[in-house]
C-alpha positions as CSV (number, residue, x, y, z in Angstrom):
1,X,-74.4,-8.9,0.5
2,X,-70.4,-9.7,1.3
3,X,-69.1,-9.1,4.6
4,X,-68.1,-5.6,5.3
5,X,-63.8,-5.2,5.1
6,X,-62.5,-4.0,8.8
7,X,-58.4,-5.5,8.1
8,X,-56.6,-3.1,5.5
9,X,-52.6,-4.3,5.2
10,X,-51.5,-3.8,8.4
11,X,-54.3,-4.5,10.7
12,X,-57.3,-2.0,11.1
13,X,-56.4,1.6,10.9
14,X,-58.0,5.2,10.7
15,X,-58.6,8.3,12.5
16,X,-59.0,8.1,15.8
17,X,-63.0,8.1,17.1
18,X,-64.5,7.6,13.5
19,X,-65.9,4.4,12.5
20,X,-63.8,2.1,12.8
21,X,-61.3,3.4,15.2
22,X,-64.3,3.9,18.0
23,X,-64.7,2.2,21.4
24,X,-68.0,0.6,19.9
25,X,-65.8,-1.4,17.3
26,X,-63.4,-2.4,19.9
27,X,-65.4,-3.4,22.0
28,X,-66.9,-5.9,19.5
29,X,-64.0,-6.7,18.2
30,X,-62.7,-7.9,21.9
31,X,-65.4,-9.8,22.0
32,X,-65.2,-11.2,18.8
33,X,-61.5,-11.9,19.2
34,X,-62.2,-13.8,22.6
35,X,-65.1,-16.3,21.0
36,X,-62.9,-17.2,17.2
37,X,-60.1,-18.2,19.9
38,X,-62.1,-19.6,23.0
39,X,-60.9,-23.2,21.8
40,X,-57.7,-22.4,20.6
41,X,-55.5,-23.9,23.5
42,X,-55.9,-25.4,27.2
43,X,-57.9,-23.0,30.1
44,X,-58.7,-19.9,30.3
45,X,-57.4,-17.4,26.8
46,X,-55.5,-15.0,27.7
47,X,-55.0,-11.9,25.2
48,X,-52.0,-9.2,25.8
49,X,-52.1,-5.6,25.0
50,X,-49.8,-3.0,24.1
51,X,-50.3,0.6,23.3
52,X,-47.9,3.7,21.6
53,X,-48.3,6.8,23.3
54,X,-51.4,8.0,21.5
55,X,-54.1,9.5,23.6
56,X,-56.3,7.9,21.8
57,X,-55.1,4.3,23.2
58,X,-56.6,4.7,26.4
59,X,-60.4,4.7,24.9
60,X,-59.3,1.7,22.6
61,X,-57.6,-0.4,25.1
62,X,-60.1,0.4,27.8
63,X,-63.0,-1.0,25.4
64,X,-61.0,-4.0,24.2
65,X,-60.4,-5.1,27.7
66,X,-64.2,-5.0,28.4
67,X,-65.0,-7.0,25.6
68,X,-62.6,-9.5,25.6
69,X,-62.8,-9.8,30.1
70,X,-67.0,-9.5,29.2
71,X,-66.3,-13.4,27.4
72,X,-64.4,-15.1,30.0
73,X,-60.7,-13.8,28.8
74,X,-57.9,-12.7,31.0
75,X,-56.2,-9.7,29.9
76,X,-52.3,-8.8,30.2
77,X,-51.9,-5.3,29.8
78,X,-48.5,-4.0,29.2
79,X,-48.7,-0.1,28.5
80,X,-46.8,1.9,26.2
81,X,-43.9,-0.9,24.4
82,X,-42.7,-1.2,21.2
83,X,-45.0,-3.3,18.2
84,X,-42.2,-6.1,18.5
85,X,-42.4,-5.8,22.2
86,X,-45.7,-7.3,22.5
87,X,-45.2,-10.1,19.3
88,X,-42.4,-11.2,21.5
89,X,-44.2,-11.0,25.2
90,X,-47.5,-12.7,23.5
91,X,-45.2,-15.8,22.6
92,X,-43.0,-16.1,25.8
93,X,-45.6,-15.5,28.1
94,X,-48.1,-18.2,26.3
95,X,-50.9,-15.7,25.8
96,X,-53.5,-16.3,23.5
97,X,-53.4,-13.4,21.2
98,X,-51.2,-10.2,21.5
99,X,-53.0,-6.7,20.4
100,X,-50.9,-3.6,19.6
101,X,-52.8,-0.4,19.6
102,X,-50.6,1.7,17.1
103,X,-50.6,3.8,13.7
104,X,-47.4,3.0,13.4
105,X,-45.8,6.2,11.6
106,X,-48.8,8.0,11.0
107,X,-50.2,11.2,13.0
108,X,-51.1,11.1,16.4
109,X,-54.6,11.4,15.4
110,X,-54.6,8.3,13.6
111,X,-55.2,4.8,15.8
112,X,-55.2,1.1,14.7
113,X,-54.9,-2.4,16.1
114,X,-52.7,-4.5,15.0
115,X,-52.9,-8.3,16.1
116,X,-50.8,-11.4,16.3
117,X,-51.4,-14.9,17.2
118,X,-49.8,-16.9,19.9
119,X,-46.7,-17.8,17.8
120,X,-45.8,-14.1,17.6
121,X,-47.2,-13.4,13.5
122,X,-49.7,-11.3,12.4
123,X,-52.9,-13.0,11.7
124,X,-53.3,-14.7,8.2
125,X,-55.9,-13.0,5.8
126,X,-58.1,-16.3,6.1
127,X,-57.9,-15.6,10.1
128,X,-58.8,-11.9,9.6
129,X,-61.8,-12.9,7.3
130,X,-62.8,-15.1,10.0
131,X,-63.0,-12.5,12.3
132,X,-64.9,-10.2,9.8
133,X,-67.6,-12.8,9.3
134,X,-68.1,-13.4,13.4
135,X,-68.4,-9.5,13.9
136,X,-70.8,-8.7,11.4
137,X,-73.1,-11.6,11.1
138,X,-74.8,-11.0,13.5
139,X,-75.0,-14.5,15.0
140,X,-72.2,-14.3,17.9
141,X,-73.5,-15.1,21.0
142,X,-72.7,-12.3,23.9
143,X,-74.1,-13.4,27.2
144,X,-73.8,-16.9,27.9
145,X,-70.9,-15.6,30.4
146,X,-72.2,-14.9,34.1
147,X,-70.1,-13.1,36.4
148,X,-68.7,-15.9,38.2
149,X,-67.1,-16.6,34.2
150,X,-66.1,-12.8,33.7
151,X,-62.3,-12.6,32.9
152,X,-59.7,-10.4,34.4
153,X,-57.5,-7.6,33.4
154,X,-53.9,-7.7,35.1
155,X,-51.1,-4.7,34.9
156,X,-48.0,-6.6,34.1
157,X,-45.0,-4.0,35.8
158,X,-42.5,-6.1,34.5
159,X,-43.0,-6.0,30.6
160,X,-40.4,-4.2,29.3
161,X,-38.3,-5.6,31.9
162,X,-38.7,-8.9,29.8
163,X,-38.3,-7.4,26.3
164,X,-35.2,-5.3,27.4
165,X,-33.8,-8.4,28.7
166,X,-34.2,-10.7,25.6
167,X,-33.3,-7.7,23.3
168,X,-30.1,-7.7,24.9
169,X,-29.4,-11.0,24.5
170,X,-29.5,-11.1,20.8
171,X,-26.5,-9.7,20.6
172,X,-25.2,-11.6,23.5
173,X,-25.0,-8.5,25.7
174,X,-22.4,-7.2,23.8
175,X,-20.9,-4.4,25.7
176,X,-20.8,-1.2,23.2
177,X,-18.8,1.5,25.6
178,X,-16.8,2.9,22.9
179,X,-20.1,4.2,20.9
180,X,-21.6,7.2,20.7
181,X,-25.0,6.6,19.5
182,X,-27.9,9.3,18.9
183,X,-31.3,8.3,19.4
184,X,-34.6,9.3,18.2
185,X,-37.2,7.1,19.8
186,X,-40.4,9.6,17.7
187,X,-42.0,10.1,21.1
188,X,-43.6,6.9,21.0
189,X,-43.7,3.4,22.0
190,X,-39.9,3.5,22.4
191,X,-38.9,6.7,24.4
192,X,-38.3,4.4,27.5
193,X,-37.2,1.5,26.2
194,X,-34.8,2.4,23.9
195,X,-32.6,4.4,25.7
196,X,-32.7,1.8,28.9
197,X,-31.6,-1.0,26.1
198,X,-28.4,1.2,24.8
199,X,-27.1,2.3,28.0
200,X,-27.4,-1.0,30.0
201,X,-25.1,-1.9,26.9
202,X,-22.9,0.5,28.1
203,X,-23.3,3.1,25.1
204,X,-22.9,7.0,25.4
205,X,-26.7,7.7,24.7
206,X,-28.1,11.5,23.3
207,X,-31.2,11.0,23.2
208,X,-34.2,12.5,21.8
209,X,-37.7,12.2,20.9
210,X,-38.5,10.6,24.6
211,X,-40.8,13.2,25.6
212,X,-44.3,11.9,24.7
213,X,-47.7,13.9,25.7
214,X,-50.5,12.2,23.6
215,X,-50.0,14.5,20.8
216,X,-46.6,14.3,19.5
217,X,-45.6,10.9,18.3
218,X,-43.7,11.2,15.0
219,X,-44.2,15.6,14.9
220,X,-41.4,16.3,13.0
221,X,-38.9,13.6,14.7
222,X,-38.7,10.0,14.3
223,X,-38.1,7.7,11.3
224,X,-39.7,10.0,9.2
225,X,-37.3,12.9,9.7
226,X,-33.8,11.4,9.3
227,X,-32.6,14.6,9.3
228,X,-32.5,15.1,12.9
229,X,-30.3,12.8,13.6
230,X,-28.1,13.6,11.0
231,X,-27.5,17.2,12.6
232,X,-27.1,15.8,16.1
233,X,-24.6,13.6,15.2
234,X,-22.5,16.2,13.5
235,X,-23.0,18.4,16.6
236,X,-22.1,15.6,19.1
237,X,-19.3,14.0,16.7
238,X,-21.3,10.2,17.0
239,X,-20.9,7.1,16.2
240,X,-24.0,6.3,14.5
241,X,-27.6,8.1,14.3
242,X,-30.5,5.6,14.9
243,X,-34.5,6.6,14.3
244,X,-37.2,4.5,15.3
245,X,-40.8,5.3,13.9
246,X,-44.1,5.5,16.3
247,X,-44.2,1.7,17.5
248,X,-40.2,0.9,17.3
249,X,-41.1,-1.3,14.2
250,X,-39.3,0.4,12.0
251,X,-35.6,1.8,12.0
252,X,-33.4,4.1,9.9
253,X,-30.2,5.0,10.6
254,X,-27.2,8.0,9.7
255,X,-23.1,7.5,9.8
256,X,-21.0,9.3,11.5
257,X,-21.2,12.3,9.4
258,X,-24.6,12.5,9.4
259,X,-25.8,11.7,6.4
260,X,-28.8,9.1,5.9
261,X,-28.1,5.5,5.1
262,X,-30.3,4.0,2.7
263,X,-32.3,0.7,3.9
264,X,-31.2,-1.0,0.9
265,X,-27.9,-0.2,2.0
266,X,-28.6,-1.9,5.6
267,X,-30.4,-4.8,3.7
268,X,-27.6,-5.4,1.8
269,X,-24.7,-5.2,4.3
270,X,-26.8,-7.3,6.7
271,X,-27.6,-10.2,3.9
272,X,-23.5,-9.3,3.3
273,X,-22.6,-10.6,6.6
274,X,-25.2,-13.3,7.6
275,X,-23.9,-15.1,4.0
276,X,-20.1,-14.6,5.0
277,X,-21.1,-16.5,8.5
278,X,-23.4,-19.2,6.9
279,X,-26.5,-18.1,8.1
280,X,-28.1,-16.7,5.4
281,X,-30.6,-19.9,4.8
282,X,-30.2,-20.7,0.9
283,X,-28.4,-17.4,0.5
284,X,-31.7,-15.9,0.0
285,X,-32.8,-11.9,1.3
286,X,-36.5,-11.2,0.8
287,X,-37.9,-7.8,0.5
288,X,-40.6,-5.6,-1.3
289,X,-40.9,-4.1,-4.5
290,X,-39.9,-0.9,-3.7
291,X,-36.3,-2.0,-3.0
292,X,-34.0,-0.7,-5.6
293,X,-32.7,-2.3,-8.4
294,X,-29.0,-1.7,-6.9
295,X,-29.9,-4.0,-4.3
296,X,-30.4,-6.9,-7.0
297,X,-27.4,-6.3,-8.7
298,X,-25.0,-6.0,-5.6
299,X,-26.7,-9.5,-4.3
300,X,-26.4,-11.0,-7.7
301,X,-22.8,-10.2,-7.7
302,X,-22.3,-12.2,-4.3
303,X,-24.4,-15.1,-5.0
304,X,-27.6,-13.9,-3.0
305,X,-30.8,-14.7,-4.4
306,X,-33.6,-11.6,-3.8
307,X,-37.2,-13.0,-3.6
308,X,-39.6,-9.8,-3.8
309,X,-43.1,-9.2,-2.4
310,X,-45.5,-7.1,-2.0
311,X,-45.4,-3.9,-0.4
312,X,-45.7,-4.5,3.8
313,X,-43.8,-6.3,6.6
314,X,-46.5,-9.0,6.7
315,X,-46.1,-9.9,3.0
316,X,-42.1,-10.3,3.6
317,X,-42.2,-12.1,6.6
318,X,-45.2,-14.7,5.2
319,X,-42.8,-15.4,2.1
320,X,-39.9,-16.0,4.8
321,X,-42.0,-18.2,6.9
322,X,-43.1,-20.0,3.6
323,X,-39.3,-20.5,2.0
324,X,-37.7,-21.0,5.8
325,X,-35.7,-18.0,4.8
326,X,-33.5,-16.2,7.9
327,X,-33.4,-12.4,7.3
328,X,-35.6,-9.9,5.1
329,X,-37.4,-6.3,4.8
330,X,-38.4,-3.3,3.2
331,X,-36.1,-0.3,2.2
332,X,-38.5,1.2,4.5
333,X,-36.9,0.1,7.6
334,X,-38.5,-2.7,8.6
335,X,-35.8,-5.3,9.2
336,X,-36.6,-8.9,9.9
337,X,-34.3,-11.0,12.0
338,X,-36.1,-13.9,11.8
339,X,-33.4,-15.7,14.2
340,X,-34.6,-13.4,17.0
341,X,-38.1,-11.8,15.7
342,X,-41.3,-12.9,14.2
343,X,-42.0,-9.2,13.3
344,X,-39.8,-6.3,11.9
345,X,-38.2,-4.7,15.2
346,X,-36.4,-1.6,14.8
347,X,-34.6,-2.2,18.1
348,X,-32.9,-5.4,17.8
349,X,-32.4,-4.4,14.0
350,X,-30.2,-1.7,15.0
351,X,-28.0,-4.2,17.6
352,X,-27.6,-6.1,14.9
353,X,-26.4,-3.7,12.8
354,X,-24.1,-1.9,16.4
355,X,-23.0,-5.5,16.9
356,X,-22.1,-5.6,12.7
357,X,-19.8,-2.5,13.6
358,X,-18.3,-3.6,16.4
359,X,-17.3,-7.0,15.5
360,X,-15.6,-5.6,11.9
361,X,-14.1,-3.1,13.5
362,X,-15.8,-0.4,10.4
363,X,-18.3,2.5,10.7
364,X,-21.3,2.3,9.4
365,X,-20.1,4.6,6.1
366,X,-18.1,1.9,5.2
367,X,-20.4,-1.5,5.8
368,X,-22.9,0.3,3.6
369,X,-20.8,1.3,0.5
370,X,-21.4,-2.1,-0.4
371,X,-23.6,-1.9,-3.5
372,X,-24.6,1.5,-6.2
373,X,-28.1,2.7,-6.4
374,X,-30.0,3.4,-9.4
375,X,-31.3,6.7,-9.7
376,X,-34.8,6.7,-7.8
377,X,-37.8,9.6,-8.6
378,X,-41.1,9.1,-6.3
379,X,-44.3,11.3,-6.3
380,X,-47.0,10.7,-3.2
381,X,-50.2,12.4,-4.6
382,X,-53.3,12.4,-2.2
383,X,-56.4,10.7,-3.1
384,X,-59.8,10.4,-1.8
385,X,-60.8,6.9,-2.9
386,X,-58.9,3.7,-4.3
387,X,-60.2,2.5,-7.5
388,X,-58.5,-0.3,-8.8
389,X,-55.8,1.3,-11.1
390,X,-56.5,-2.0,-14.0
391,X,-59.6,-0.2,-14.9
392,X,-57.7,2.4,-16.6
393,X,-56.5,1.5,-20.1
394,X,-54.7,4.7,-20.6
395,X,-52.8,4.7,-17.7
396,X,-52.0,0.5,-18.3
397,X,-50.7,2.0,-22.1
398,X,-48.4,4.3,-20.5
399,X,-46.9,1.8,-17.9
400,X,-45.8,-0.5,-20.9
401,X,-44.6,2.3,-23.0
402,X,-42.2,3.2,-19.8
403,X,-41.2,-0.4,-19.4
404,X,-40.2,-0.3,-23.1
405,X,-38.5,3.5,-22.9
406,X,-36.6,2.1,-19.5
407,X,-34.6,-1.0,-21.5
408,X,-34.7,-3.3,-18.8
409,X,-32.2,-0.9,-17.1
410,X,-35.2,0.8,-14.8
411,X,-38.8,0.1,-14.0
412,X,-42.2,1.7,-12.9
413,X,-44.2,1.1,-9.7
414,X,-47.4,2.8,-9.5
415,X,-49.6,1.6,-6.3
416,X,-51.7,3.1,-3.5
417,X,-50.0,3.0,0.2
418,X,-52.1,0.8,2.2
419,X,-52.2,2.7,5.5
420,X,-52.2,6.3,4.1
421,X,-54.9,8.3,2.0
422,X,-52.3,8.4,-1.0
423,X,-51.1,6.8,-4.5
424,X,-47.3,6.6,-5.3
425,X,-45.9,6.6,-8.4
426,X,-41.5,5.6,-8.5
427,X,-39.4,5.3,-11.5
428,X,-36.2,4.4,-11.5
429,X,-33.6,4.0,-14.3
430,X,-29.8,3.9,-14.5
431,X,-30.2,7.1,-16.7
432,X,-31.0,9.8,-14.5
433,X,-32.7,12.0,-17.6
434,X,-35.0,9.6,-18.4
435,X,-36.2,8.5,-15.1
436,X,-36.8,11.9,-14.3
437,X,-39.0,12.5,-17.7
438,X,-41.0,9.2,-17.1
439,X,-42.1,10.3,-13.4
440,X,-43.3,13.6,-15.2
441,X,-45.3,11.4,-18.2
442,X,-46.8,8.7,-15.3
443,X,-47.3,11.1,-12.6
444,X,-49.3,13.6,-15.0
445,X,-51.1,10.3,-17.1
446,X,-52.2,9.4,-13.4
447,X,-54.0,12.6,-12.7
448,X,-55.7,12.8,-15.7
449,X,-57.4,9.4,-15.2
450,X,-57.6,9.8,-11.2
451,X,-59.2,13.5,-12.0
452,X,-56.4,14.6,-8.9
């Protein structure tokens, strides 16, 4: 009988209070965490926590901390913060192992844990297997600690103090007076943070989306709905319209006339700029599959090389870490800087990109009119399980016969999301007709041989 799967691709993830989001799990889990890493440095391990504004951190990161104190660990816990936050804080302040409590952009009913080692990246697969096998084995031992060996749990008031600080100084402290910036913080891990970050930079802050209550991180604001941002930068005449999703990891952005930027579009005036000052390591930009084929062409055209992965931060930041490459991410909005970050961080992704502004002296309009997109048609449809999609033949006839129909001019991407109950099915194709008839043909093959 195999080990039993906990890690999906970002972590562990589900609703909140059902197996495996429950404080039985974490408390294992802590425990778990606090004997694969007992010998993994000098003294005493110390493991760092972060939360988003869920209600349903407080249950998790109250049964972590018992676990993981219950073996002998210390615990640094640093409240609500952003994802990138606590990567950062877990390296500079020599911790162990940094744990972010966090769905990330999903419903506030949704929890996960997400956790990174003491160099600031997520855990490797083989890491996470490891920790799979200790848990349910059966053959951890639990109560070797007495209670002179119990560890401690310790409030750190300063956190964010310490991120806001370095996140300034990726950008040098550049003062940005002269901008107007709108900011959507999704009522979660951010909402304090980020507007503390732009206005000790001197910006003219609106902000929004800074009102958390448990319940309301990402409703209708956020990353996910660009939209608002758009409108209040038309009605406050802005510079720039920034979005952050539920743990700050991810950002997306609107001009001045408040219309949505692609992420491509950032990728690609970002790679643009780090090549023109020679820091673009072997003029390479990684991303994910789903970036669109515009993006390829515009880099071909300036003698970048695009290296794709799979879909997830994780798998673009392993193939950077594995080619030494400086700067990558997904159309999503997850933007690497791996200069100044070991994970995507929406919040020093958008200095760079204030600090891009500033120094060229352009709005954002015009640093992202640097490459044309191919025609893009995607369909989320909700599904109840995963099966893998090879055992369909049918739907693996189709595929080809759309890779034929698209003449290397367009392609097809059928694949399940990996934190969400949902398959996604994108064609895209220089012809606009024919994408648009090959979503139809895929999306209605795939529901046939689903049964959705």
């Amino acid at each position: 009988m195999g080990i039993e799967k906990l890690f999906g691709t970002d972590g562990i993830r589900g609703r909140a209070n059902i197996y495996p989001i429950v404080p039985e799990v974490a408390l294992r889990l802590g425990k778990t965490i606090a004997h694969v890493f007992a010998q993994s440095g000098p003294g005493r391990p110390r493991v760092l926590i972060g939360k988003d504004t869920r209600l349903s951190g407080y249950m998790l990161e109250t049964a972590l901390t018992s676990g993981l104190v219950s073996m002998g660990v210390d615990v640094l816990l640093v409240g609500p913060i952003p994802t990138p936050a606590v990567a950062h804080l877990t390296r500079s302040m020599n911790a162990t192992v940094g744990i972010m409590l966090t769905a990330s952009h999903n419903p506030f009913d949704d929890n996960g844990i997400k956790i990174f080692d003491r160099e600031g990246y997520k855990l490797s697969e083989a890491v996470e297997r490891q920790i799979e096998e200790v848990m349910f084995n059966g053959q951890m031992v639990t109560d070797h600690i007495r209670s002179s060996g119990l560890g401690r749990a310790f409030r750190i008031e300063d956190a964010r103090g310490r991120y806001i600080e370095y996140a300034k100084s990726t950008i040098s402290n550049l003062v940005l007076e002269d901008l107007k910036i709108v900011l959507d913080c999704a009522n979660g891990a951010a909402y304090q943070i980020g507007p503390w970050i732009f206005r000790e930079l001197g910006a003219n802050v609106i902000k929004t989306g800074v009102e958390p209550d448990g319940y309301n991180i990402n409703a209708q604001c956020g990353a996910l709905f660009p939209e608002n941002i758009g409108q209040l930068v038309r009605e406050h005449q802005a510079d720039i319209g920034i979005a952050f999703d539920g743990d700050a990891d991810r950002v997306v952005f609107c001009d001045h006339r408040g219309c949505p930027v692609d992420g491509d579009r950032i990728l690609a005036m970002c790679a643009l700029d780090l090549k023109a000052q020679g820091r673009l390591v072997k003029d390479t930009l990684v991303v994910s599959t789903l970036s669109n084929l515009g993006l390829y062409s515009s880099m071909r055209e300036h003698g970048i090389q695009v290296v794709a992965t799979s879909v997830g931060d994780r798998w673009v930041i392993e193939k950077m870490r594995e080619g030494g490459f400086t700067f990558g991410g997904e159309k999503s909005g997850h933007l690497v800087f791996m200069d100044y970050a070991t994970a995507g961080d929406g919040i020093i992704a958008a200095l760079q990109v204030l600090k891009l502004m500033r120094r060229r002296s352009q709005p954002l309009a015009e640093l992202a009119d640097c490459m044309e997109e191919f025609p893009a048609f995607l369909r989320d449809l909700v599904v109840q399980e995963k099966p893998p999609l090879e055992g369909f033949p049918r739907l693996e006839a189709r595929l080809r016969e759309c890779e034929v129909a698209l003449r290397g001019e367009g392609r097809v991407l059928v694949r399940y999301s990996g934190t969400e109950p949902k398959l996604r099915v994108l064609v895209e194709a220089r012809d606009e007709e024919l994408g648009a008839y090959w979503l139809q043909v895929m999306v209605e093959t795939v529901q046939e041989e689903l049964g959705l």
